[in-house]
Every structure is written in structure tokens, then in C-alpha cells.
C-alpha positions as CSV (number, residue, x, y, z in Angstrom):
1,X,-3.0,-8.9,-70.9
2,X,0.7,-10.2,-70.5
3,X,1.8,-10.1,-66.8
4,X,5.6,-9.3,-66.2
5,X,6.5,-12.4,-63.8
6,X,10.1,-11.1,-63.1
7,X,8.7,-7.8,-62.1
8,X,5.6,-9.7,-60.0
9,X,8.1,-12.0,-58.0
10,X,10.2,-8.7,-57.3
11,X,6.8,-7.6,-55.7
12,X,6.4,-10.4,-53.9
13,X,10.0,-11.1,-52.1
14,X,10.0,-7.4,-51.4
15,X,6.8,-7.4,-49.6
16,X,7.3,-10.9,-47.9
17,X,10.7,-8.9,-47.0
18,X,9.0,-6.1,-45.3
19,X,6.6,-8.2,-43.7
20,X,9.6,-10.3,-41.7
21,X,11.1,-7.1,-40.8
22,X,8.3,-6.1,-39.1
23,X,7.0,-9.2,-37.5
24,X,10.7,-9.3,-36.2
25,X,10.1,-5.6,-34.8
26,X,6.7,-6.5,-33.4
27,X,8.9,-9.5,-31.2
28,X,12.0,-6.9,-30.2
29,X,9.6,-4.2,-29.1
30,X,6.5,-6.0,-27.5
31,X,8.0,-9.4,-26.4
32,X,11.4,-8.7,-24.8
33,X,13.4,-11.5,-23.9
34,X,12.2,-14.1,-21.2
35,X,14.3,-16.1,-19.1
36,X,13.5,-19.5,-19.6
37,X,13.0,-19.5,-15.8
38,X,11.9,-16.3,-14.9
39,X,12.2,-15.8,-11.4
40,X,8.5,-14.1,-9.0
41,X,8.9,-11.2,-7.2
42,X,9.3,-11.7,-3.2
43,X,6.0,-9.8,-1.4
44,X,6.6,-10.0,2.8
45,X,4.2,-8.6,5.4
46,X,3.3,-8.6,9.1
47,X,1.0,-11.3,10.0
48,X,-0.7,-10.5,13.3
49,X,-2.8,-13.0,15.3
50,X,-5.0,-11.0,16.9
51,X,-6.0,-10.1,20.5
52,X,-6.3,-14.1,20.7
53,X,-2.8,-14.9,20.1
54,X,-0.7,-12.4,22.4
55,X,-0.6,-12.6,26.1
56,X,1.4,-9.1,26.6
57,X,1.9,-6.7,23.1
58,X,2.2,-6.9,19.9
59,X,3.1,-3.5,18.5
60,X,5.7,-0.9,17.4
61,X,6.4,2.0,17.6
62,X,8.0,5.4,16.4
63,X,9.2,7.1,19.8
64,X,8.6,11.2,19.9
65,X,8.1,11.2,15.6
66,X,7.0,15.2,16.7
67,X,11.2,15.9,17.3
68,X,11.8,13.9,14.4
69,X,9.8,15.5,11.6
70,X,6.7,14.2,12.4
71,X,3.9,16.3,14.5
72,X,0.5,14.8,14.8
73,X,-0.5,17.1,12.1
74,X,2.5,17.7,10.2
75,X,5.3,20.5,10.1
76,X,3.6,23.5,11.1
77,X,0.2,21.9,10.7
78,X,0.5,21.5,6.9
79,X,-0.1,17.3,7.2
80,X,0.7,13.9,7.2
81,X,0.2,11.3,4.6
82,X,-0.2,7.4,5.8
83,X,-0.6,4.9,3.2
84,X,0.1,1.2,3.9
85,X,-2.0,-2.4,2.5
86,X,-4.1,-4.3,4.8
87,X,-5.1,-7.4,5.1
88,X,-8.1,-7.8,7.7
89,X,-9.6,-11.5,9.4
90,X,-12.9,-11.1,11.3
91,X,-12.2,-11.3,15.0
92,X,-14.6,-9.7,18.0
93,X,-14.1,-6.9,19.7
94,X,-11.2,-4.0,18.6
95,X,-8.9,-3.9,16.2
96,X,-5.5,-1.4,16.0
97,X,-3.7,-0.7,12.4
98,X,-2.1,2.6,14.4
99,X,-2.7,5.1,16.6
100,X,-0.5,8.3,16.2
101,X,-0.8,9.4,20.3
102,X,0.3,8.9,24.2
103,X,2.6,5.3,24.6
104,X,3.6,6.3,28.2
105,X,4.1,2.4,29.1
106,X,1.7,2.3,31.6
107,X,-0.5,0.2,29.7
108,X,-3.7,1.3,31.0
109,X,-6.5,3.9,30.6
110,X,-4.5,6.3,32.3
111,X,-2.2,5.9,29.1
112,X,-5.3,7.1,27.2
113,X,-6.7,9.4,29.5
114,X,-3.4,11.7,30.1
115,X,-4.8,15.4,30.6
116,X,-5.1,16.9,34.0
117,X,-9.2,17.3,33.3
118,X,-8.8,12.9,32.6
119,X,-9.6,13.3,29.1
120,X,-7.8,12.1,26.1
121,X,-6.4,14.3,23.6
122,X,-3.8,14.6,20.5
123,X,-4.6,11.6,19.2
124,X,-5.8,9.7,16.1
125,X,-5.9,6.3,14.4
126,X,-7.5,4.7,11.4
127,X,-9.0,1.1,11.8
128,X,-11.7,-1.3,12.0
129,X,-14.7,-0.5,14.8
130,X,-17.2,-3.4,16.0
131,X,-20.7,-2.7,14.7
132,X,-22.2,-3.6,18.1
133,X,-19.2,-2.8,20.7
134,X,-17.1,-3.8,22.6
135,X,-17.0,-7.3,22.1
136,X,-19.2,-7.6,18.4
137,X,-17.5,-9.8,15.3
138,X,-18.3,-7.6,12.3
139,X,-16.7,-4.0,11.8
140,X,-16.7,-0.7,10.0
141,X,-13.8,1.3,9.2
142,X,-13.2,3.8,11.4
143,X,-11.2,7.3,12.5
144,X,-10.8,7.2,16.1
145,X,-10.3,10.6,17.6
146,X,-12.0,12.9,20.2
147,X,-13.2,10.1,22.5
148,X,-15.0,8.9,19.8
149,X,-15.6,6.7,16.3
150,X,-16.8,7.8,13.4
151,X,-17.6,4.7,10.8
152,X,-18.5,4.9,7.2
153,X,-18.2,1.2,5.1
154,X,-18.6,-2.3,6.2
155,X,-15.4,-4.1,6.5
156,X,-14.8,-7.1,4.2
157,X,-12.5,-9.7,5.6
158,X,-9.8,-12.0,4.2
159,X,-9.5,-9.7,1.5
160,X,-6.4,-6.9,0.4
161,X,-7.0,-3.3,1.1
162,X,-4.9,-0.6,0.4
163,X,-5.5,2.5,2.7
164,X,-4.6,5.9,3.2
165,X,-5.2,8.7,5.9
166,X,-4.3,12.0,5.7
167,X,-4.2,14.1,8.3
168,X,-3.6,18.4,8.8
169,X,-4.7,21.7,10.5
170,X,-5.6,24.9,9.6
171,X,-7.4,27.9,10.7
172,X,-10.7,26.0,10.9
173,X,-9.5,23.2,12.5
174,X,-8.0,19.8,12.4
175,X,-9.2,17.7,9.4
176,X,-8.9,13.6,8.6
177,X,-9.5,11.7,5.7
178,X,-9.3,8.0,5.7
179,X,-9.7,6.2,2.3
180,X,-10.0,2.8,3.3
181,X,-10.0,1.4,-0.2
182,X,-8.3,2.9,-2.9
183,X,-8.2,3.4,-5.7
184,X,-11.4,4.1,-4.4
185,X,-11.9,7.7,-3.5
186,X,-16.0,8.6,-3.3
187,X,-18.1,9.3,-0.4
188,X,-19.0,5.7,0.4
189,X,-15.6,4.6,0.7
190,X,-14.1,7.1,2.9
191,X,-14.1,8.4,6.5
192,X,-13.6,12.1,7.3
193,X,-13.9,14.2,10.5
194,X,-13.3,17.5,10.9
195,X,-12.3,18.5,14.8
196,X,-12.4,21.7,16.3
197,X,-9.6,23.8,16.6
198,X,-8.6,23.3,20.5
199,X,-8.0,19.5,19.3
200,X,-4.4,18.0,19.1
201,X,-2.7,21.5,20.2
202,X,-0.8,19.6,23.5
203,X,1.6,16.7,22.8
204,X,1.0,13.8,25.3
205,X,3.3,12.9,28.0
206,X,5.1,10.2,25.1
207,X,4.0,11.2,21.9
208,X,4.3,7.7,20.1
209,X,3.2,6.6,16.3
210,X,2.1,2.8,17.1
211,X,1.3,0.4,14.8
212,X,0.0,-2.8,15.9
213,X,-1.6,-2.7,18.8
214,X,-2.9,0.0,20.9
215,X,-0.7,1.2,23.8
216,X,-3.5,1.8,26.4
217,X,-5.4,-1.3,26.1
218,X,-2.0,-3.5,25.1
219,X,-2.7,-7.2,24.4
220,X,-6.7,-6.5,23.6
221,X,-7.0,-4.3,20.2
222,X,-4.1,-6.2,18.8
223,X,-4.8,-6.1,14.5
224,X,-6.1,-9.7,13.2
225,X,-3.9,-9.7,9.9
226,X,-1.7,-9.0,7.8
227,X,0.2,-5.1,7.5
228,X,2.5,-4.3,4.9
229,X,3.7,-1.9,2.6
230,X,4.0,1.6,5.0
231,X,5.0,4.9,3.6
232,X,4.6,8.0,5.7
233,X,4.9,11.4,4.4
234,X,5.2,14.3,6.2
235,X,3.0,16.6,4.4
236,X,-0.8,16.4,2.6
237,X,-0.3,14.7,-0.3
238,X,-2.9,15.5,-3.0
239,X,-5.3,12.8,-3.7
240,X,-3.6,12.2,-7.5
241,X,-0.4,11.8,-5.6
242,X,-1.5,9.8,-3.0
243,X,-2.8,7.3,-6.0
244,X,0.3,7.5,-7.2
245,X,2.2,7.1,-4.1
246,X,0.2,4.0,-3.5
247,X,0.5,2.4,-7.2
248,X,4.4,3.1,-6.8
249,X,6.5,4.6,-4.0
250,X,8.6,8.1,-4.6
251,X,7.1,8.2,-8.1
252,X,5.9,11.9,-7.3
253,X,8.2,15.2,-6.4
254,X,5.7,15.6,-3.8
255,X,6.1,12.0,-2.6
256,X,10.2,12.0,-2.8
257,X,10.7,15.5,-1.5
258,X,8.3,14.9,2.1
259,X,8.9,10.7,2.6
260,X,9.6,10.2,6.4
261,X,9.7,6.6,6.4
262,X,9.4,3.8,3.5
263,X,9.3,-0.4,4.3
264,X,7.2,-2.0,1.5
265,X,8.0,-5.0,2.5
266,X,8.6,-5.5,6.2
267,X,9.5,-8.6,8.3
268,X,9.1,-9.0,11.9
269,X,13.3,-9.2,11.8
270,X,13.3,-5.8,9.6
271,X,10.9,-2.8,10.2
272,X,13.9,-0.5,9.2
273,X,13.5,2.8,7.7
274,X,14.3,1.9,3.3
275,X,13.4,5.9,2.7
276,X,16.8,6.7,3.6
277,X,15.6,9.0,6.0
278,X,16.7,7.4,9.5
279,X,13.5,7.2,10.9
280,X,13.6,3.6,12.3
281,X,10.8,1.7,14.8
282,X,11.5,-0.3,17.5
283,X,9.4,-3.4,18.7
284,X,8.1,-3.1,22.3
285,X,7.8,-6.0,24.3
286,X,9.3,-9.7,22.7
287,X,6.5,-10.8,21.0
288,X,6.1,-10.2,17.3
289,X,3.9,-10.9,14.5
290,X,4.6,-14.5,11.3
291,X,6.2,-13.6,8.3
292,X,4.0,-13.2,6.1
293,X,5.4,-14.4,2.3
294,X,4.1,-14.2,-1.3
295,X,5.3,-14.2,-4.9
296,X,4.3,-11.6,-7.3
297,X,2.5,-13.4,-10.3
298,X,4.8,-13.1,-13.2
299,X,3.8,-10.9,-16.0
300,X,1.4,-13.1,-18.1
301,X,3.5,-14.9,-21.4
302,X,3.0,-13.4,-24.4
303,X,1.2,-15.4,-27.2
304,X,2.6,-18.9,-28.4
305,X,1.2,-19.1,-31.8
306,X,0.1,-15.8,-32.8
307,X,0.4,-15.8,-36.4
308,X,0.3,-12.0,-38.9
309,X,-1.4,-13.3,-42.6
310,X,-0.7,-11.3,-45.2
311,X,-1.7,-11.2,-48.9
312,X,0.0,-10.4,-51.6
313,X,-0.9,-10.8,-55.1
314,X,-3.0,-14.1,-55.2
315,X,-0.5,-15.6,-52.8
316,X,-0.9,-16.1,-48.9
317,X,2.0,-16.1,-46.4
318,X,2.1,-16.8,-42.4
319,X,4.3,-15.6,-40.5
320,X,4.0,-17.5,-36.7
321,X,5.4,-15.2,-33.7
322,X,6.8,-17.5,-30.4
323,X,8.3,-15.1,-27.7
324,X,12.3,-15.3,-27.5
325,X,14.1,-17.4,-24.7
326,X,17.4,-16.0,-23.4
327,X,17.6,-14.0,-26.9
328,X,17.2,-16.7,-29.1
329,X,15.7,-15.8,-32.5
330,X,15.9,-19.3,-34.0
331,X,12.4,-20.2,-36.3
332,X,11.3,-16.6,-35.8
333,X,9.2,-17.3,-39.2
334,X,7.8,-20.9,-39.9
């Protein structure tokens, strides 16, 4: 049989063509360029020392949030979001993340025990609880409310958690969900409680949101850790929202439309308000919580040496991929 070997070389440079085009394409589209010193992504927090460390407070606060957008349960009762990252070391004895409730400045159980009866009410926060109280070293998340805790999951220290609560009211009552460790969402990693309707319906004498430590027992249920990353919303977000909310702030209509407060990354010189919103904190007391610092792991390199094989006719060709610097597309094929 003769063979036309003008005709097969045609073949061959065209397809060898076609294959550099696209191992060229492969690079543009799924290896953009890299600087040849690409710079990490700055992660700060507040790093609290626990009830150890602080002789007076260590806490802030949101001052009357219900004049400011923010009831206890939400505009007209229809919710509040929380979702913030954790960071939790074992200490004994109580823990405070936040407490939406009465930060009179008294200091003392009266603080907590405002009504005229000398029972606590219209309050809530979402924490760890000891296991054998008061003064036991392992925990369980917890929803503090009514005079009471209820606890479902062991807490895990020296490890990151990211946690929501949501919070809202309705004809049957008030209603909490705290998912202590999303994207975790089942029954064993949540706490829920469900109070009766006369619950919450009187603000305290100075409705506070407090985040920190807890404004009745100040200096003893100070958080052991690090906090970062708070967004508030001031309605119910849906659970799919809330996930989303969490993986990437505003990236929801719900999420953008009902923010109340946004500081990813806060330092103990800047708790300010990034939502745009206004709603700043103030520190109480002069002590405050380390910076906490971290870099964001850049994203991993692409391949060094990949190489696309490709036959044609009874000849082989390699064509070896290496990720661009600064745009460079010298020895694309080798």
C-alpha cells in the first residue's frame, strides 16, 4: 500500500498544532497567573485569657441594640441570626461567648436578677457549661436561658468552631437554635429550647448584647480563647443561608438585606461595625483581650511537571505544563 508522506506530516503538524493550543488553554483557564511571591491572607481574632487572666472585665458590648434594630428576638419577633468562629481552651468553671440581656453596671447578681419577683428574665446566650458545676474543667455546649442550661455535645478544646444561634418568637413561644458546629446541622450537634410565651416580653433595666464576659458575674465567666469572625443579622436566616452566611459573608439577599453588624476580623484596637450599618461596640472597662494573628494558607500550587501524551500516527509527543510566573509563557512546551 503506498502511504502519502506529505499528506501524513500535514496530519501530524496539524494535530501536534491543536494539541499546543489546547495545552496552552488548559494553563490560561486553570492555572492563572501566580506571583512569584504571592502574598497569605491576614486572619485576626480576639484572644481572651480566661477568668484567670483578668482582675476586673473583659467584655464588650452593644448598649440598648433593642432601639437600634435589634430586640432580643428580632423586629417584631421575626429573629436574630448570630454566627461568629470560636476557638475554645479548657479552663474550670464558666465560660461567656455572649449573653444578649441586663448590663446595668452593677456587676452583681442583682444585674442578673432584675425583676421585681428577683428573677431573671429577657435573656439568652450560647456557650460552653461545666459538666459538673460550678467550678468542673470539661464542658458542653450550652443555651443559657430561663435560669437554666440546657447542654447537648461535649466541647472539644484547642480546636476551630464555627457557630451559630438563632433566635425568634411566635405565637407558641420563644424558640433557640444553637448549632455549635457547622457545617454540622443534625440533632447531635445542636442545642434547641423552646420557652414559653411569657419569656423575654420585658426589656431589662439596660438591655445590653455582651460578648466576652458576662456582665453579672464580671471577671469570672470570662471566654478562654479566641473569638472572631461576628455577623449579626436581624432576622431568622434559613439554615441554607446561614451556611452560606458562614462560608462567605453577604453572599445571600437574605444575608445583605437584614446584616446589623459585620467584623470578620476584629482586633482589640477595632471591633467597629465593617457592615456599613453603624452599629458599633464599645469595650467596658480597660482591659482587653491579645491579638490574635494568622495567615490564610495560600491556595495549593498547581502541578510542576504535569505532562498531556498524545499519539498520533505511530509517533509520541509530550507536552510538559509548569504554571506561569508574573505572565510569563516562556518553555510552555518542552
Amino acid at each position: 500500500m503506498r502511504i502519502n508522506r506529505s499528506r501524513l506530516a500535514r496530519a501530524w503538524l496539524s494535530s501536534f498544532g491543536i494539541a499546543v493550543m489546547l495545552a496552552a488553554m488548559w494553563q490560561a483557564v486553570l492555572l492563572p497567573p501566580m506571583s512569584a511571591n504571592a502574598q497569605t491572607q491576614g486572619i485576626t481574632g480576639l484572644d481572651f485569657p480566661g477568668s484567670a487572666g483578668v482582675s476586673t472585665t473583659m467584655r464588650f458590648k452593644f448598649s440598648n441594640p433593642q432601639n437600634n434594630g435589634l430586640p432580643i428576638y428580632g423586629p417584631g419577633g421575626t429573629g436574630v441570626t448570630y454566627v461568629w468562629r470560636a476557638y475554645p481552651r479548657q479552663q474550670s468553671s464558666y465560660y461567656t461567648a455572649f449573653f444578649w440581656g441586663n448590663d446595668d453596671g452593677r456587676g452583681d447578681l442583682s444585674t442578673f436578677l432584675w425583676t421585681a419577683s428577683g428573677d431573671a428574665d429577657s435573656y439568652y446566650g450560647a456557650h460552653p457549661y461545666p459538666q459538673n458545676p460550678p467550678n468542673g474543667n470539661t464542658h458542653d455546649w450550652e443555651i443559657s436561658i430561663e435560669q437554666a442550661d440546657f447542654v447537648n455535645g461535649a466541647v472539644v478544646y484547642d480546636r476551630w468552631y464555627t457557630q451559630a444561634l438563632r433566635v425568634w418568637s411566635d405565637a407558641s413561644g420563644k424558640h433557640h437554635e444553637f448549632y455549635w458546629d457547622l457545617p454540622n446541622t443534625d440533632a447531635s450537634h445542636r442545642v434547641t429550647r423552646d420557652s414559653p410565651t411569657s419569656w423575654g416580653n420585658v426589656n431589662p433595666p439596660a438591655p445590653a448584647l455582651t460578648w466576652g464576659d458576662a456582665p453579672w458575674n464580671p471577671g469570672s465567666e470570662v471566654w478562654s480563647g479566641i473569638l472572631r469572625g461576628f455577623q449579626i443579622y436581624a432576622t431568622k436566616l434559613s439554615i441554607a443561608d446561614i451556611q452560606s452566611e458562614a462560608t462567605a459573608p453577604l453572599s445571600t439577599s437574605a444575608g445583605t438585606s437584614s446584616i446589623w453588624y459585620l467584623n470578620s476580623n476584629p482586633t482589640p484596637t477595632d471591633i467597629s461595625d465593617k457592615s456599613g450599618k453603624g452599629h458599633n461596640p464599645a469595650w467596658v472597662g480597660s482591659q482587653r483581650p491579645s491579638l490574635y494573628t494568622a495567615s490564610a494558607a495560600p491556595p495549593p500550587s498547581p502541578p510542576t511537571n504535569l505532562q498531556i501524551m498524545f499519539l498520533i500516527g505511530c509517533a509520541v509527543y509530550r507536552a510538559r505544563i509548569r504554571p506561569r510566573v508574573n505572565g510569563d509563557d516562556d518553555d510552555l512546551l518542552t
